[in-house]
C-alpha positions as CSV (number, residue, x, y, z in Angstrom):
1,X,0.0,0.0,0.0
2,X,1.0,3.3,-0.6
3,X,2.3,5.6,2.3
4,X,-0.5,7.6,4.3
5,X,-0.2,11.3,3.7
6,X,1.8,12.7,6.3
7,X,-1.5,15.2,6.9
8,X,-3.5,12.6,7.5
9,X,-1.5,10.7,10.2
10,X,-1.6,14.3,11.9
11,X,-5.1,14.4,11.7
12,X,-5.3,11.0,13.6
13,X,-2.8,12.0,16.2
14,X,-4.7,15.4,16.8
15,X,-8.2,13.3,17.5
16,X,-6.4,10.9,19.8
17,X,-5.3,13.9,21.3
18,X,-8.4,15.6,22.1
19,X,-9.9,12.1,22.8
20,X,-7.3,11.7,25.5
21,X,-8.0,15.3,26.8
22,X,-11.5,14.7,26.9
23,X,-11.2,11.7,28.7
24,X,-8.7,13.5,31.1
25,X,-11.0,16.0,31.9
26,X,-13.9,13.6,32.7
27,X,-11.4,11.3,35.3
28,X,-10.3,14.6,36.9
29,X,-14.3,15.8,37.5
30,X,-14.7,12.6,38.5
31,X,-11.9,12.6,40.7
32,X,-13.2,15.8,42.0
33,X,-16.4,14.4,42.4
34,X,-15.4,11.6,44.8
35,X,-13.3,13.7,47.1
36,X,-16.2,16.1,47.7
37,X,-18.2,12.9,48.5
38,X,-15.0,12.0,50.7
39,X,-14.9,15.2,52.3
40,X,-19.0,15.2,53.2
41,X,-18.2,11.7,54.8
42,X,-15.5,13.0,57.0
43,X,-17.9,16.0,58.4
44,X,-20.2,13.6,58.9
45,X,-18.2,11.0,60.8
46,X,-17.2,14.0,62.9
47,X,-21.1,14.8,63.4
48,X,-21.1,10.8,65.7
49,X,-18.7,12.6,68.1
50,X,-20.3,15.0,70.6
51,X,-18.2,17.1,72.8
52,X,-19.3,19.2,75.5
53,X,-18.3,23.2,75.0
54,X,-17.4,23.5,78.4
55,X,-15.1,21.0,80.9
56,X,-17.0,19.8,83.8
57,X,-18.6,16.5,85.4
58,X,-21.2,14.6,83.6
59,X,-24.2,14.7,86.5
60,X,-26.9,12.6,84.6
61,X,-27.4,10.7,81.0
62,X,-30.0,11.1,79.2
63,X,-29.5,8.7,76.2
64,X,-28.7,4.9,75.8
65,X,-26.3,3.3,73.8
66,X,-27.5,1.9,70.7
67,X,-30.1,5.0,70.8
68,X,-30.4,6.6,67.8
69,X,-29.6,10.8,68.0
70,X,-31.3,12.9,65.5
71,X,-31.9,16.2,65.2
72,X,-35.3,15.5,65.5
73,X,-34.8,13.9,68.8
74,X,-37.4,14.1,71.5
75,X,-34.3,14.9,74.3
76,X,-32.9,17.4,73.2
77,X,-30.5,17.7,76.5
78,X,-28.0,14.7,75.8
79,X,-26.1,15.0,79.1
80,X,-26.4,17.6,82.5
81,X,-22.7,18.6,83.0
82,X,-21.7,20.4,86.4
83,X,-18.9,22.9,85.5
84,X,-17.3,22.8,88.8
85,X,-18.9,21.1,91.7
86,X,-16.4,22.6,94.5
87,X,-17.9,25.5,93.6
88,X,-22.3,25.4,94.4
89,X,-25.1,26.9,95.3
90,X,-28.7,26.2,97.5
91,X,-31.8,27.6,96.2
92,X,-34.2,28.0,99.2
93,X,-37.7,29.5,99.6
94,X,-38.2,32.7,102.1
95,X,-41.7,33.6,103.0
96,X,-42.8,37.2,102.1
97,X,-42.9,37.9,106.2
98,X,-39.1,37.4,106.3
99,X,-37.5,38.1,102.6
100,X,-37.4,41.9,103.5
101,X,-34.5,41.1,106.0
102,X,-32.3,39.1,103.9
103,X,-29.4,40.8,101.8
104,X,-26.7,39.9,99.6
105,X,-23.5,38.9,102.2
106,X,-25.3,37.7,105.0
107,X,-24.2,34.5,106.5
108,X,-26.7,31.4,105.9
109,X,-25.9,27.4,107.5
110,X,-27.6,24.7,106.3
111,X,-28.1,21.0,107.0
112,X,-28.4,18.0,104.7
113,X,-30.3,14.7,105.2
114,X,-26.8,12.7,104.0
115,X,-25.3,14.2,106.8
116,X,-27.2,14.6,109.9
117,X,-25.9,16.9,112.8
118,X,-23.4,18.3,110.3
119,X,-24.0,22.1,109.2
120,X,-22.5,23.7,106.4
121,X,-22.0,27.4,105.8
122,X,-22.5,29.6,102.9
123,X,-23.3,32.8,101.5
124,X,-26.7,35.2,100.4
125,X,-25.4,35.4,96.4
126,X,-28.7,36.5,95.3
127,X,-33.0,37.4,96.4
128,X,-34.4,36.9,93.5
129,X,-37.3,39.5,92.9
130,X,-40.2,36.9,90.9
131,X,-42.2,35.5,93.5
132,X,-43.6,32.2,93.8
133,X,-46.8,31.2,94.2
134,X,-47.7,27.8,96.0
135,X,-51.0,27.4,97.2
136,X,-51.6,30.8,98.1
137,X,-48.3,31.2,100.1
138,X,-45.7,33.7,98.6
139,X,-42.1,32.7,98.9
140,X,-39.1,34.4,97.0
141,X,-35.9,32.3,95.5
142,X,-32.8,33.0,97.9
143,X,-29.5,31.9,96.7
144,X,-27.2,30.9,98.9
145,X,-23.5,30.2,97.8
146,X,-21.4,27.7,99.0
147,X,-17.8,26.2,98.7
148,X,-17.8,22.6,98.2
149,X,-13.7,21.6,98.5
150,X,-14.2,17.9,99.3
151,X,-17.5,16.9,97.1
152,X,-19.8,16.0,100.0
153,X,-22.5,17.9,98.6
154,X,-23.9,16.5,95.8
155,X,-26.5,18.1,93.0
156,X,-30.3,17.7,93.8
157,X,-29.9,17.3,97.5
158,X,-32.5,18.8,100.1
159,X,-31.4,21.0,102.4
160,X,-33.0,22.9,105.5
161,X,-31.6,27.0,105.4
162,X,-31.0,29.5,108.6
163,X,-30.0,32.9,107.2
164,X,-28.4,35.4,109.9
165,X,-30.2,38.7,109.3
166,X,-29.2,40.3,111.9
167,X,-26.4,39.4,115.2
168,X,-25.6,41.0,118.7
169,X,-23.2,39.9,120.7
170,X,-23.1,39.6,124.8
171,X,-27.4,39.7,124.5
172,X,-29.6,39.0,127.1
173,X,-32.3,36.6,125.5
174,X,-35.3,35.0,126.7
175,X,-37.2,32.0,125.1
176,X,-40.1,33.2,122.3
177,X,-42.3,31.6,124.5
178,X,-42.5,34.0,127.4
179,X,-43.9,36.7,125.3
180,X,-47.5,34.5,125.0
181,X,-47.5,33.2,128.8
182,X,-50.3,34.5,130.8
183,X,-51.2,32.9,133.9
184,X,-54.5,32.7,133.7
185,X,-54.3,31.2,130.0
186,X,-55.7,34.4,127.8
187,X,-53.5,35.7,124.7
188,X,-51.8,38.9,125.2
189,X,-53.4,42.1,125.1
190,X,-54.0,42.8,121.6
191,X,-53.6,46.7,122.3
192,X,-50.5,46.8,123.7
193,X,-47.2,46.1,121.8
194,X,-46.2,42.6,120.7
195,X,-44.4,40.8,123.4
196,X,-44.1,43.6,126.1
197,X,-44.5,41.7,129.3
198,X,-43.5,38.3,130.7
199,X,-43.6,36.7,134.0
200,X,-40.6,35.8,136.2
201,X,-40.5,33.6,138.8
202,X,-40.3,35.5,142.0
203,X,-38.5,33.7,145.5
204,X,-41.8,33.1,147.1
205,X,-42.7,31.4,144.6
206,X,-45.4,33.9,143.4
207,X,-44.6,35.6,139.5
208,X,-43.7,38.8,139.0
209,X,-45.1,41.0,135.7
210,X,-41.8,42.7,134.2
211,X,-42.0,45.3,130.9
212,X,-39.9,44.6,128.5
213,X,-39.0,45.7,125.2
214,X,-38.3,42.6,122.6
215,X,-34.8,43.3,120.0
216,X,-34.4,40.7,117.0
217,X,-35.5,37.2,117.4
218,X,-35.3,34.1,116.0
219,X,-37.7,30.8,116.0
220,X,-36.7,30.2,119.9
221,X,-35.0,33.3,121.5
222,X,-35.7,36.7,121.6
223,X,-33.4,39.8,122.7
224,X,-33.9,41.7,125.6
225,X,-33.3,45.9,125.1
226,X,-34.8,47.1,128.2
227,X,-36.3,45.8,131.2
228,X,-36.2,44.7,134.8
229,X,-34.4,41.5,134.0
230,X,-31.2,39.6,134.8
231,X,-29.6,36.6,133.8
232,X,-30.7,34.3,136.6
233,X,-34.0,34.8,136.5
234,X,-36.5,32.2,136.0
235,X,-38.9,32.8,133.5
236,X,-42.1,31.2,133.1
237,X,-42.9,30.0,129.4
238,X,-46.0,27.4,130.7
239,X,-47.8,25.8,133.5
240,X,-49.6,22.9,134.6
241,X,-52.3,23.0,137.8
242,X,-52.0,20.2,140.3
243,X,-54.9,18.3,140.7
244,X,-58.8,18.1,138.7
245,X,-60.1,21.7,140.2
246,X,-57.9,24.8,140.0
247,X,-55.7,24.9,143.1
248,X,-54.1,27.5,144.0
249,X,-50.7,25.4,144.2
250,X,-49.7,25.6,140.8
251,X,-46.0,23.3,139.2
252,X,-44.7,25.3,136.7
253,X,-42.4,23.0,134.8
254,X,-41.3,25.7,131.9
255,X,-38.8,27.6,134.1
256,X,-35.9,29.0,131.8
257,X,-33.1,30.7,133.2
258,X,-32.0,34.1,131.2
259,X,-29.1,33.7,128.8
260,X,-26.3,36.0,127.1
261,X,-25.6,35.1,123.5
């Protein structure tokens, strides 16, 4: 056979050529295609690990393993982290009557069922202003700050609050109790002011009406201001008559002695 013409050999090269190219071009989208798919797999695979945004203690789990996560799941709280549990706080309930003498600082103690007879000390952080409404009864949210160094308190427990409002040192005090005895059983006078008066027990064995103007207070002892009072007197908080009919020989077993804070 004759020789090809050298223009037509070129023509033949130039085809492969742009067959090749095209073919190039189609491996190289392809190429491209599978390392965006490769790309999308890796963000998802990242997607299956969940980290926390802040370091803490895991306090409770809300999921299962082998439970499906979705963003369509009905939990949408995975896990309760504690950021630092050395460092807590007690949320306690102050009636409306009291909440007007609690302020930020003060010193609150508190005791926990876990560890009975223990107290624990801590801080007013916050009075929250919303009220809450139980039944008719006002209370306000009072936060109380506390260091926790050695973990003994633990999240969720109950706890039963004192808050110091108020202190005085070297006090004379006298039980609550005084302030509503009357010997002959009737409330206090209505008119006059709010535990004015108790009743000592004098050496002949009769009782003695002394004024006396009441200072702070707390659920069992009230201060003393003013008054003819002294630290060994007996005062009467109760009585008890001897016998069916009302004798005039009484036993009065509430005798408390005055004390200094």
């Amino acid at each position: 056979t004759p020789p090809r013409p050298a223009t037509s050999r070129r023509d033949t090269a130039e085809t492969s050529y742009q067959q090749a190219a095209a073919q190039l071009a189609l491996d190289q989208a392809a190429v491209a295609q599978a390392q965006a798919s490769l790309d999308e797999a890796q963000v998802n695979l990242r997607y299956t690990d969940i980290l926390s945004p802040v370091d803490g203690v895991v306090v409770s789990v809300n999921v299962a393993v082998g439970q499906t996560v979705a963003a369509s799941f009905q939990t949408p709280t995975l896990f309760l982290i504690a950021g630092d549990l050395t460092k807590m706080q007690v949320d306690t309930n102050v009636s409306e009557s009291d909440v007007g003498r609690v302020r930020e600082g003060q010193a609150a103690t508190f005791t926990v069922d876990a560890y009975p007879g223990q107290p624990f000390h801590g801080t007013v952080a916050q009075v929250r202003n919303a009220p809450i409404t139980v039944q008719n009864v006002v209370t306000y949210d009072v936060v109380v700050a506390v260091d926790n160094p050695g973990l003994a308190l633990k999240p969720g427990m109950t706890a039963n609050v004192s808050i110091t409002t108020a202190k005085r040192d070297q006090a004379l005090r006298i039980p609550v109790r005084a302030l509503r005895f009357r010997p002959d059983g009737s409330a206090p006078d209505a008119t006059a002011k709010e535990g004015s008066a108790v009743y000592v027990l004098a050496s002949d064995g009769t009782l003695r009406h002394v004024e006396v103007e009441a200072g702070i207070r707390d659920t069992l002892h009230v201060e003393v201001l003013n008054g003819d009072l002294h630290e060994e007197d007996r005062i009467v908080v109760g009585l008890r008559r001897e016998g069916a009919e009302a004798a005039p020989t009484l036993r009065l077993p509430g005798f408390h002695g005055l004390k200094r804070l």
